[in-house]
PDB file of the backbone (N, CA, C, O) and the ligand in Angstrom, with CONECT records:
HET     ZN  A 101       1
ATOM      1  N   UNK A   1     112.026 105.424 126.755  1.00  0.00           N
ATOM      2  CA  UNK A   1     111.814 106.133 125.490  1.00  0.00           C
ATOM      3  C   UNK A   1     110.808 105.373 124.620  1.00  0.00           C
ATOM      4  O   UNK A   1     111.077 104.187 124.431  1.00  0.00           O
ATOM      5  N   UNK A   2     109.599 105.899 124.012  1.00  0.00           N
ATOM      6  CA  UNK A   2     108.843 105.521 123.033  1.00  0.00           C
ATOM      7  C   UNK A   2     109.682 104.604 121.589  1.00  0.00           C
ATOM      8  O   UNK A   2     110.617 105.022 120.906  1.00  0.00           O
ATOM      9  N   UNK A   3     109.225 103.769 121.517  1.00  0.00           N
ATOM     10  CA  UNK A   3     108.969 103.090 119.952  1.00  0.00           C
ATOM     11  C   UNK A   3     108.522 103.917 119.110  1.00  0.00           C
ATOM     12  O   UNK A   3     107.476 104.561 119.185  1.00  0.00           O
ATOM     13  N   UNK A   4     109.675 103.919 117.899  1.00  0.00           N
ATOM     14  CA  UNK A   4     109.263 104.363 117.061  1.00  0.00           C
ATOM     15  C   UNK A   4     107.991 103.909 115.832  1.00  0.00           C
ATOM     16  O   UNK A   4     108.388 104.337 114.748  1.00  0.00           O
ATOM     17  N   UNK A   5     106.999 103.389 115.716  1.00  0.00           N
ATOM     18  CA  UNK A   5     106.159 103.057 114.954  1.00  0.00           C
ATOM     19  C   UNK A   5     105.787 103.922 113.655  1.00  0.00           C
ATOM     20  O   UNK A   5     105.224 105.016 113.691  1.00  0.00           O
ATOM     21  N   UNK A   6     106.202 103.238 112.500  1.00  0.00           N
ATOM     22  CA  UNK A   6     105.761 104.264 110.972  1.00  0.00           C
ATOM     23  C   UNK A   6     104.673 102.933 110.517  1.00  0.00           C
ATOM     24  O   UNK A   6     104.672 101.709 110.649  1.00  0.00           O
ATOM     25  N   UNK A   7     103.866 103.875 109.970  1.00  0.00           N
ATOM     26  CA  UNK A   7     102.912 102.814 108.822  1.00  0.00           C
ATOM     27  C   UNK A   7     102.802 103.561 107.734  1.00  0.00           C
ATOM     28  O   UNK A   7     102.891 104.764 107.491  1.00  0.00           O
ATOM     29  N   UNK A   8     102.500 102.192 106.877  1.00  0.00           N
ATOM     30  CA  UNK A   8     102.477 102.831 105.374  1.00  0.00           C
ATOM     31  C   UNK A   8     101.654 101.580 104.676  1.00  0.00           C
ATOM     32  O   UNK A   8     101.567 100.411 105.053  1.00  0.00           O
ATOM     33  N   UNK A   9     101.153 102.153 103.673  1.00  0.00           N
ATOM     34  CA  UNK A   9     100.476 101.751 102.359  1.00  0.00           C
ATOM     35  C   UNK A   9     101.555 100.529 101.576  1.00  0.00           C
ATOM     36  O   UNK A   9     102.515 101.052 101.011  1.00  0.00           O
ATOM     37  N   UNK A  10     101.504  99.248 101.504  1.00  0.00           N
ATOM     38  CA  UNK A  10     102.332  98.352 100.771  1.00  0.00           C
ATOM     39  C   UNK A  10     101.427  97.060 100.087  1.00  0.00           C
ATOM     40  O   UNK A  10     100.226  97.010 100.350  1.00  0.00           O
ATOM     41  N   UNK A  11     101.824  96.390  99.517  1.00  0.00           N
ATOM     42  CA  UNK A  11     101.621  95.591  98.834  1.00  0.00           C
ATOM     43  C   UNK A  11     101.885  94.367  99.121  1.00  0.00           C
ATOM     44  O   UNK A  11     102.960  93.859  98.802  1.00  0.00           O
ATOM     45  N   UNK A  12     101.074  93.807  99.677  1.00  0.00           N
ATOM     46  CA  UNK A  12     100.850  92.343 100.552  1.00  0.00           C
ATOM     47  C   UNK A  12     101.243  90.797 100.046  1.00  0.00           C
ATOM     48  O   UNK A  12     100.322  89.987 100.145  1.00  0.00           O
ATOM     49  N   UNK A  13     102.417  90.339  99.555  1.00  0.00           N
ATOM     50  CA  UNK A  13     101.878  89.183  98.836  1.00  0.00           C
ATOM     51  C   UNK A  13     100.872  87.862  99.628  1.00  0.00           C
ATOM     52  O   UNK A  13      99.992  87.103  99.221  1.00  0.00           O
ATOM     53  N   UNK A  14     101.419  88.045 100.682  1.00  0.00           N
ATOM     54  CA  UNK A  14     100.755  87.085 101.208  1.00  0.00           C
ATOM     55  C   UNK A  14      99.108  87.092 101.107  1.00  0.00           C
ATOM     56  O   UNK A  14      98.368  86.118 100.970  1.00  0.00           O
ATOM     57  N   UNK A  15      98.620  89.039 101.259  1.00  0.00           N
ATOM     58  CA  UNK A  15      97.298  89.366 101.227  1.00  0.00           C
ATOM     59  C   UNK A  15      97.083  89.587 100.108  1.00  0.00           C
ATOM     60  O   UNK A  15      95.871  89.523  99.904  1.00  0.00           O
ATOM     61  N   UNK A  16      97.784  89.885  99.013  1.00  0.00           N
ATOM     62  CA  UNK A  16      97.783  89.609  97.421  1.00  0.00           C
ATOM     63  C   UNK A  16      96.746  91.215  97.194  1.00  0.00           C
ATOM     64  O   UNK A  16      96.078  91.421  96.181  1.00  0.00           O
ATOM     65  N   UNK A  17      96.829  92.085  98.252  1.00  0.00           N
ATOM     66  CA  UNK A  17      96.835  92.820  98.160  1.00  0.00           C
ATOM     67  C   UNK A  17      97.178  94.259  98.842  1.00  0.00           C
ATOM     68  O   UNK A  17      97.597  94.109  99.990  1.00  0.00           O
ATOM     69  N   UNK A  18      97.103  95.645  98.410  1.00  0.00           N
ATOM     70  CA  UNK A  18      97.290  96.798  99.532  1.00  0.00           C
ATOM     71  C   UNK A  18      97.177  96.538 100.325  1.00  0.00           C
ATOM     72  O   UNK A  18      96.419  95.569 100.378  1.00  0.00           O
ATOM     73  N   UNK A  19      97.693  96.999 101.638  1.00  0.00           N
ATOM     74  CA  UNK A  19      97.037  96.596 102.975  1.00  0.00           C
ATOM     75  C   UNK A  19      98.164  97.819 103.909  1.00  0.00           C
ATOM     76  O   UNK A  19      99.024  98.408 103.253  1.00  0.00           O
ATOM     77  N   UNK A  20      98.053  98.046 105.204  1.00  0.00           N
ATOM     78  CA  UNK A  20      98.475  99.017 105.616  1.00  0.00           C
ATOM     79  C   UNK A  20      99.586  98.085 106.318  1.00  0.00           C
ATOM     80  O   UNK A  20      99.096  97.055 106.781  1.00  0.00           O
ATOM     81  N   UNK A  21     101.056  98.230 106.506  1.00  0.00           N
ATOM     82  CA  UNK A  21     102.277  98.057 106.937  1.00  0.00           C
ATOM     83  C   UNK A  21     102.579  98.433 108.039  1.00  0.00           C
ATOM     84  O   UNK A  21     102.172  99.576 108.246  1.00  0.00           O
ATOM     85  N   UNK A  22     103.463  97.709 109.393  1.00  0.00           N
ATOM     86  CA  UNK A  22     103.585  98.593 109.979  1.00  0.00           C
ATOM     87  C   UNK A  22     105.357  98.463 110.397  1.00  0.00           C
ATOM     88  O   UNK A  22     105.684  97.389 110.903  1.00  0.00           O
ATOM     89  N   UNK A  23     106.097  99.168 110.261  1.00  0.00           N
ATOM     90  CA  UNK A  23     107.252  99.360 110.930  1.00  0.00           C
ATOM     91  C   UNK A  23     108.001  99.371 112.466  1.00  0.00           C
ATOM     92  O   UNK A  23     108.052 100.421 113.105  1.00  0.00           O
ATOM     93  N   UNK A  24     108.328  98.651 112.766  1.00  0.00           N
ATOM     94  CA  UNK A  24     108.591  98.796 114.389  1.00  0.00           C
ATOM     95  C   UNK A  24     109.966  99.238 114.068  1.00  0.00           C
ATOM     96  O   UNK A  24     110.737  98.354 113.693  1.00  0.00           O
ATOM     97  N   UNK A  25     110.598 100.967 114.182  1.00  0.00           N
ATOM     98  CA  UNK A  25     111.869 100.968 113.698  1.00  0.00           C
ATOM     99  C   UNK A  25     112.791 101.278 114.947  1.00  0.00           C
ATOM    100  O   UNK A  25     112.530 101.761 116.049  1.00  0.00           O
ATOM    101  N   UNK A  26     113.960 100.828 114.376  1.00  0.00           N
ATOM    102  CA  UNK A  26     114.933 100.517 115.437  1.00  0.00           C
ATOM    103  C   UNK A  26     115.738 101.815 114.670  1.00  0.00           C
ATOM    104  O   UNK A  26     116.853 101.943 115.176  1.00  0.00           O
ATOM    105  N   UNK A  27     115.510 102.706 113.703  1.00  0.00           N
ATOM    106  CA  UNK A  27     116.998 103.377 113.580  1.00  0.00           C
ATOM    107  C   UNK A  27     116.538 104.435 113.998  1.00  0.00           C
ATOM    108  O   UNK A  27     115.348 104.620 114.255  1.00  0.00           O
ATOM    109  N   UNK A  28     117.836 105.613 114.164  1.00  0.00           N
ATOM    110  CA  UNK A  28     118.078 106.952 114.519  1.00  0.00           C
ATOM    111  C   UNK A  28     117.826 107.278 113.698  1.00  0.00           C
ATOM    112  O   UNK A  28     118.059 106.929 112.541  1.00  0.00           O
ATOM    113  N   UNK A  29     116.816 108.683 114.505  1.00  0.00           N
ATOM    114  CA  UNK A  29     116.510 109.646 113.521  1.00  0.00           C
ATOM    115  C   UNK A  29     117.223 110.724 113.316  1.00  0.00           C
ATOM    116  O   UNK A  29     116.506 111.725 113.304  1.00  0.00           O
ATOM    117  N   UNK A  30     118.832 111.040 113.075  1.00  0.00           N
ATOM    118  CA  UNK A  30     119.672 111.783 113.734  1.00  0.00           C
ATOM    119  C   UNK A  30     119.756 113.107 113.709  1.00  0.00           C
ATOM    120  O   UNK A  30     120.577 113.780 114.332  1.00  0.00           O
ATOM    121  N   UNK A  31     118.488 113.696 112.632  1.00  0.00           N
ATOM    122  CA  UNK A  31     118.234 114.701 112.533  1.00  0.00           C
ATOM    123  C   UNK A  31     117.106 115.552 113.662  1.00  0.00           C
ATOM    124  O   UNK A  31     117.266 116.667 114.157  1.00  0.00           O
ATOM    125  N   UNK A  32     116.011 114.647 113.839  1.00  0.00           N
ATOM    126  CA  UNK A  32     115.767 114.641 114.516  1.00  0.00           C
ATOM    127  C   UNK A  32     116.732 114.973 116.087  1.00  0.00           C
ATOM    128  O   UNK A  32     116.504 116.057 116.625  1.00  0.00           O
ATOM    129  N   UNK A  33     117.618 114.164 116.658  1.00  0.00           N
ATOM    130  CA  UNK A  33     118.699 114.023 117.679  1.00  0.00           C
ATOM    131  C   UNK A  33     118.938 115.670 117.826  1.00  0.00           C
ATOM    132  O   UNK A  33     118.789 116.371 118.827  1.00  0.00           O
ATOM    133  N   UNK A  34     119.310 115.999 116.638  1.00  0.00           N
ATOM    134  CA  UNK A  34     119.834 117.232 116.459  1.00  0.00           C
ATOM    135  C   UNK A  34     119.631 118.207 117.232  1.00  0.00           C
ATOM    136  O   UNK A  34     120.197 118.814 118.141  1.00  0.00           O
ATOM    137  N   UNK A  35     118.472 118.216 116.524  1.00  0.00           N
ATOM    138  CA  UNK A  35     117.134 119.701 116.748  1.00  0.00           C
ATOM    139  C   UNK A  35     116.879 119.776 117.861  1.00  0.00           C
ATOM    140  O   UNK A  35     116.688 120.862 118.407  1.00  0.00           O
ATOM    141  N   UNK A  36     116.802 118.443 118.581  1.00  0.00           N
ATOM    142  CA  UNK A  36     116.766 118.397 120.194  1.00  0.00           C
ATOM    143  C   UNK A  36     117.725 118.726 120.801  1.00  0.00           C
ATOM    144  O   UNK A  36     117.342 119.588 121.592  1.00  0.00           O
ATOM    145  N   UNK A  37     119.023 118.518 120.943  1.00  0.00           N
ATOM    146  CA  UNK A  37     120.578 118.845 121.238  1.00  0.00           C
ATOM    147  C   UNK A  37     120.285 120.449 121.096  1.00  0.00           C
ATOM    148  O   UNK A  37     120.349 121.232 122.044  1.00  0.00           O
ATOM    149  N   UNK A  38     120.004 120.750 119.962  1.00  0.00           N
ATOM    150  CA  UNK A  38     119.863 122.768 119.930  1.00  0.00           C
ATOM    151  C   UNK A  38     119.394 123.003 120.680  1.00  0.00           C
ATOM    152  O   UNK A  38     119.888 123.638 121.611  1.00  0.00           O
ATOM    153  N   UNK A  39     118.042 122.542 120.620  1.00  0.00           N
ATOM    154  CA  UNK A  39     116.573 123.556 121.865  1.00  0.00           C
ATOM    155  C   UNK A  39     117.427 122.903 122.871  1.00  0.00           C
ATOM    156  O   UNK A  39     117.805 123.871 123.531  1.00  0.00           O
ATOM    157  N   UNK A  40     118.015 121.756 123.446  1.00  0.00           N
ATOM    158  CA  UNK A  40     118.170 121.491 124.940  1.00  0.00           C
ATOM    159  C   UNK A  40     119.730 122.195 124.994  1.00  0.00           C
ATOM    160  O   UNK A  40     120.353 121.417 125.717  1.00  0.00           O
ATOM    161  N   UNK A  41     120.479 123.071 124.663  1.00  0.00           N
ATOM    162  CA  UNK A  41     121.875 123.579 124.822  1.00  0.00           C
ATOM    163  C   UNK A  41     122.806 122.656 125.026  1.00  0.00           C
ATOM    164  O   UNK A  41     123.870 122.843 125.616  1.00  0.00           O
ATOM    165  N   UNK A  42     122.216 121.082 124.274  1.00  0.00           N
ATOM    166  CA  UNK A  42     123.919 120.199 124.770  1.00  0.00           C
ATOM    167  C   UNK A  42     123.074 119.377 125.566  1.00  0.00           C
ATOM    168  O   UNK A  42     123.834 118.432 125.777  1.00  0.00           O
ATOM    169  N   UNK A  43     122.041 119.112 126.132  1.00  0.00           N
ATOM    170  CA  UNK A  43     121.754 118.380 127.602  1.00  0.00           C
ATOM    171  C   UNK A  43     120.824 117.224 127.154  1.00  0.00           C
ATOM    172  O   UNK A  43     120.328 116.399 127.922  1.00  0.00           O
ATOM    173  N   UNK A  44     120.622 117.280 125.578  1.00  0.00           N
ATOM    174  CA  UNK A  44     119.963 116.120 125.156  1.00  0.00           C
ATOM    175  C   UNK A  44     121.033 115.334 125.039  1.00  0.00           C
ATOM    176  O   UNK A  44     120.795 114.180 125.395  1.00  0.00           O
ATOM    177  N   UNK A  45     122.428 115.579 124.572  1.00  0.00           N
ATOM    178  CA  UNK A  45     123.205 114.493 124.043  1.00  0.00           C
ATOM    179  C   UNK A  45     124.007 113.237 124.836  1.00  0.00           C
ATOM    180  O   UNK A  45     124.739 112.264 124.658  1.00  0.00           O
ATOM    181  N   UNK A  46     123.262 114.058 125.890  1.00  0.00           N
ATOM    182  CA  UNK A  46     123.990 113.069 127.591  1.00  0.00           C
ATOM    183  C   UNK A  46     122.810 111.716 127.538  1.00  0.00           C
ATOM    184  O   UNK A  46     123.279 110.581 127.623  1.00  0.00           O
ATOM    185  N   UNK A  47     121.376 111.875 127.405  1.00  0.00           N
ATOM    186  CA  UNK A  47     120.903 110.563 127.328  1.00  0.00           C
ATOM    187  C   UNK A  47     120.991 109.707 125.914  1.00  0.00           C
ATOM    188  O   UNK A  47     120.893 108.503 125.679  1.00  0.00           O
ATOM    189  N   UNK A  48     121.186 110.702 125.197  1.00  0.00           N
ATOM    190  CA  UNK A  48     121.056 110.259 123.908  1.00  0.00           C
ATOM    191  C   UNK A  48     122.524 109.343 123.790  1.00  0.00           C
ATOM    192  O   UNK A  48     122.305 108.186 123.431  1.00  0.00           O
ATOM    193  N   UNK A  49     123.576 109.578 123.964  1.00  0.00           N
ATOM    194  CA  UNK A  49     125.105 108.910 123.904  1.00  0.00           C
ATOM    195  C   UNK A  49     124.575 107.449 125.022  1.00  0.00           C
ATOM    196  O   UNK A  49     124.891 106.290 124.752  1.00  0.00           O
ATOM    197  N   UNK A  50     123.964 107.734 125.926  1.00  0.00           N
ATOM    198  CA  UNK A  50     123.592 106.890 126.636  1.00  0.00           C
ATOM    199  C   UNK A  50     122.861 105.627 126.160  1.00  0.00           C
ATOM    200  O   UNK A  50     123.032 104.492 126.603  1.00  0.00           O
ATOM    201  N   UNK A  51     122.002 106.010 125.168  1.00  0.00           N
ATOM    202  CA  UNK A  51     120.961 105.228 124.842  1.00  0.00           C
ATOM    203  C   UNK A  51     122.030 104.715 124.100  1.00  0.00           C
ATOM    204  O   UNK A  51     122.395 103.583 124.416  1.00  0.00           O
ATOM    205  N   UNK A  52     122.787 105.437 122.931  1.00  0.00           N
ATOM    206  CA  UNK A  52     123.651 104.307 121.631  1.00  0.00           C
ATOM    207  C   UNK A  52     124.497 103.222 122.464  1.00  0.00           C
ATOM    208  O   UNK A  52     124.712 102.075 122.072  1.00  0.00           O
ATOM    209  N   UNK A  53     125.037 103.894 123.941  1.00  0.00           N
ATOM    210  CA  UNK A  53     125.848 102.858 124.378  1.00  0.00           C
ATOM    211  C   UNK A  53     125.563 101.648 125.004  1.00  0.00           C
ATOM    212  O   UNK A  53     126.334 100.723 125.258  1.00  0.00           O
ATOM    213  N   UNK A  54     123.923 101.797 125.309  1.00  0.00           N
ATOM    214  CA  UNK A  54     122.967 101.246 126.045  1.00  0.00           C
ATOM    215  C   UNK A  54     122.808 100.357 124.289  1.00  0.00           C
ATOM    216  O   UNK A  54     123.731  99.608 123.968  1.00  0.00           O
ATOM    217  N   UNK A  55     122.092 100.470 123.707  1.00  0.00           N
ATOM    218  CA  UNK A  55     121.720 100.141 122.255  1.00  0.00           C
ATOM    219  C   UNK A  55     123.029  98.728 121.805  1.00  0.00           C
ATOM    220  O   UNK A  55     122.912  97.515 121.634  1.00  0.00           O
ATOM    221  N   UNK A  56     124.537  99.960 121.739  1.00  0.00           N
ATOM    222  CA  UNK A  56     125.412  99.083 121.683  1.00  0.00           C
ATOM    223  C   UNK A  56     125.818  97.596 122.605  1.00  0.00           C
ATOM    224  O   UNK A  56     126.576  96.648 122.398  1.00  0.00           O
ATOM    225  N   UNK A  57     125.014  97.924 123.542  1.00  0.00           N
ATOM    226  CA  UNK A  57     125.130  96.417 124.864  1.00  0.00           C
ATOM    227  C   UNK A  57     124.167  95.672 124.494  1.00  0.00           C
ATOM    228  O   UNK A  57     124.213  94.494 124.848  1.00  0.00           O
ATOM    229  N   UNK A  58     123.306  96.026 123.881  1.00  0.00           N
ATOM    230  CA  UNK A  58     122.103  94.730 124.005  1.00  0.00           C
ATOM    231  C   UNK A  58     121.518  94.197 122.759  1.00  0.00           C
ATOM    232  O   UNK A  58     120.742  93.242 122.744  1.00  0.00           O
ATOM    233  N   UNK A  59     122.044  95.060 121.363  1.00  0.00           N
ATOM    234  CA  UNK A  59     122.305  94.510 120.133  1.00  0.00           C
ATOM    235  C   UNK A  59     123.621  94.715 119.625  1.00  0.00           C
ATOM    236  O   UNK A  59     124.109  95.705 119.079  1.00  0.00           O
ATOM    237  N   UNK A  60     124.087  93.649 119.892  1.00  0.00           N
ATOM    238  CA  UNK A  60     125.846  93.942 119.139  1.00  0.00           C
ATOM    239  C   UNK A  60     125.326  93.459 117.359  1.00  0.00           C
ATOM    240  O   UNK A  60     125.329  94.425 116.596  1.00  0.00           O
ATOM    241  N   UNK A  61     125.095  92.702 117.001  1.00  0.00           N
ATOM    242  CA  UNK A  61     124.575  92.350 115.470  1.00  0.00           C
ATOM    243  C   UNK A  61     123.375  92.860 115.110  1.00  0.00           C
ATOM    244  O   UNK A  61     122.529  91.966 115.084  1.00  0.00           O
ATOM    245  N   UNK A  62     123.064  93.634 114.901  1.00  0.00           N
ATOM    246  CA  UNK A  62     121.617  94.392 114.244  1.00  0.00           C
ATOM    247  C   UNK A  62     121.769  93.878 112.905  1.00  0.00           C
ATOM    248  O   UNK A  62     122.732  93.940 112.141  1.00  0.00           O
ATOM    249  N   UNK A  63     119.917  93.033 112.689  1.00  0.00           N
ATOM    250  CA  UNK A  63     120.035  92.501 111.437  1.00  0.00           C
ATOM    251  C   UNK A  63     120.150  91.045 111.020  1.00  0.00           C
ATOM    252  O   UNK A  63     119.881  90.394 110.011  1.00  0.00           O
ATOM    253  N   UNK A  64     120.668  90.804 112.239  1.00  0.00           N
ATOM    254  CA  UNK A  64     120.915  88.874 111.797  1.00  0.00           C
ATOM    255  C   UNK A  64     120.205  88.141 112.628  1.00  0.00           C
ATOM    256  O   UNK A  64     120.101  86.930 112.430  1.00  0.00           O
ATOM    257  N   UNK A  65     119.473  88.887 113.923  1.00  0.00           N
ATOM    258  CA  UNK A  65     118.907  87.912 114.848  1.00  0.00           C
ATOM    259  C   UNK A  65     117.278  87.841 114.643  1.00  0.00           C
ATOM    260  O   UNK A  65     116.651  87.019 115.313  1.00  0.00           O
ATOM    261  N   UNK A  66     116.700  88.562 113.868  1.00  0.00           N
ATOM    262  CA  UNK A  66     115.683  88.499 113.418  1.00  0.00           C
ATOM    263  C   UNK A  66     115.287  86.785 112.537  1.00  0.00           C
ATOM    264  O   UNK A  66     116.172  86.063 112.078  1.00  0.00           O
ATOM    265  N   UNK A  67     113.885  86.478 112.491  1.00  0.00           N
ATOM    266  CA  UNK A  67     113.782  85.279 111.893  1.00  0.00           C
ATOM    267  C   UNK A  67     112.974  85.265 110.665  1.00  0.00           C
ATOM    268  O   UNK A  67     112.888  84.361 109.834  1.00  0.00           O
ATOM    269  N   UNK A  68     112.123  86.957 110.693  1.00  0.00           N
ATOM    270  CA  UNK A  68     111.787  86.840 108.967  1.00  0.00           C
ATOM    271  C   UNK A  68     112.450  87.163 108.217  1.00  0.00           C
ATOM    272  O   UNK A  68     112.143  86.613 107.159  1.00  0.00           O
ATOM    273  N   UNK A  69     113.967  88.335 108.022  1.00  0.00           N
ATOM    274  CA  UNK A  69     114.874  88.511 107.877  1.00  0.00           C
ATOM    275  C   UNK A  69     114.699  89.681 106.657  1.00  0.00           C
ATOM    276  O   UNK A  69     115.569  90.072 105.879  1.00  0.00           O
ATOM    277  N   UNK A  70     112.926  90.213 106.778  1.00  0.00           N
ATOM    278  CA  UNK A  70     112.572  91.163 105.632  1.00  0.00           C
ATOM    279  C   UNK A  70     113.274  92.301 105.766  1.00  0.00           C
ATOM    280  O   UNK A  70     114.256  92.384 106.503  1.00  0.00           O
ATOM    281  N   UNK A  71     112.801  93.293 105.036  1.00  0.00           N
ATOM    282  CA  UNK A  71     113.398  94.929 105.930  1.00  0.00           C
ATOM    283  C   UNK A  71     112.387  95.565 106.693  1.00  0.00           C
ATOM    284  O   UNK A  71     112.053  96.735 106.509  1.00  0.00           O
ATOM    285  N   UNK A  72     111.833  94.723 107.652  1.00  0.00           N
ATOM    286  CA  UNK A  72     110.857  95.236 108.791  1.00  0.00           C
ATOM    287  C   UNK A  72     109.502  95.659 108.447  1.00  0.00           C
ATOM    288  O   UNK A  72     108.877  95.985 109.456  1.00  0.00           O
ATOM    289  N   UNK A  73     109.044  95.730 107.697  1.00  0.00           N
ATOM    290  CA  UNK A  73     108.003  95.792 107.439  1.00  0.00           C
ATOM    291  C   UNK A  73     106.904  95.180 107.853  1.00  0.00           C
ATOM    292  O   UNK A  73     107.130  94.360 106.963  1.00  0.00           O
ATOM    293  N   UNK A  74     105.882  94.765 108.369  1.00  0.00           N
ATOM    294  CA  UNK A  74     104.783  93.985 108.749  1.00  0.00           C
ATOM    295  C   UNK A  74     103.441  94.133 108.530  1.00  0.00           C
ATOM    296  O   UNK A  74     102.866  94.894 109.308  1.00  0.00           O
ATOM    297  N   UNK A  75     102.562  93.421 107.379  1.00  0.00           N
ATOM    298  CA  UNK A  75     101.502  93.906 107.044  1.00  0.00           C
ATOM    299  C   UNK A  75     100.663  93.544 108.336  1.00  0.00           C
ATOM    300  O   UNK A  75     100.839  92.671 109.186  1.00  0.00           O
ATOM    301  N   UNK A  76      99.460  94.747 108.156  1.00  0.00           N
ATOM    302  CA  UNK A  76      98.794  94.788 109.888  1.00  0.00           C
ATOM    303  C   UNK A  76      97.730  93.899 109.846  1.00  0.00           C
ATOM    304  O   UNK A  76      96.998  93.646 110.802  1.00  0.00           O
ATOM    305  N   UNK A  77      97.637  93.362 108.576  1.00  0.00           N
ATOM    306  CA  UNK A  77      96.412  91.874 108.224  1.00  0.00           C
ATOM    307  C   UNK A  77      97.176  90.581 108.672  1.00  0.00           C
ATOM    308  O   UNK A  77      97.007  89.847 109.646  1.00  0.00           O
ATOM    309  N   UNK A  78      98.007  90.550 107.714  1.00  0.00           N
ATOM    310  CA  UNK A  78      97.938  89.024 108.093  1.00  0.00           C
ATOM    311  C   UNK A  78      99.309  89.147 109.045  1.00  0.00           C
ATOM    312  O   UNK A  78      99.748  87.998 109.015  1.00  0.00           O
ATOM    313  N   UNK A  79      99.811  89.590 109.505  1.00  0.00           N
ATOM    314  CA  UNK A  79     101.364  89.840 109.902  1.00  0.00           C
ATOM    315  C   UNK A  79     102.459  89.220 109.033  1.00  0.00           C
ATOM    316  O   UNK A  79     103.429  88.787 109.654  1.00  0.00           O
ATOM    317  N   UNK A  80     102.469  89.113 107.797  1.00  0.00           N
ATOM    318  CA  UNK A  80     103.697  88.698 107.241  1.00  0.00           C
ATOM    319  C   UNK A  80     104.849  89.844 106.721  1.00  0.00           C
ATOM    320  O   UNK A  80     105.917  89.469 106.238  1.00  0.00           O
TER     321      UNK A  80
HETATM  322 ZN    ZN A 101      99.245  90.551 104.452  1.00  0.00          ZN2+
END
């Protein structure tokens, strides 16, 4: 399954200025989940349960094992 990647417009201190952000996100989009589960009659939710239980094995602590400890964000200049 693809990485989710968002970017956005933020405010750099390190670059002390704008600069474009980038997100590597780890959460559900569960609305998303959804809409797929409809169009697929039920047959999305078999990989999808899969993946959380898969998800659940290989990050039991989401959040603490990280070492910049921001809320994910990453400016695409300097990487801070
Ligand atoms: Zn920066």
């Amino acid at each position: 399954m693809a990485k989710k990647i968002e970017q956005q417009i933020k405010f750099c201190k390190k670059c002390n200025k704008n600069t474009i952000h980038i997100k590597n996100g780890e959460e559900i989009k569960w609305l998303m989940h959804l809409v797929l589960a409809i169009f697929t009659a039920g047959m999305w939710l078999i990989p999808f349960f899969a993946m959380l239980i898969w998800k659940g094995l290989t990050s039991p602590i989401p959040g603490t094992g990280g070492g910049s400890g921001g809320s994910g964000w990453i400016c695409g200049e300097c990487g801070e």
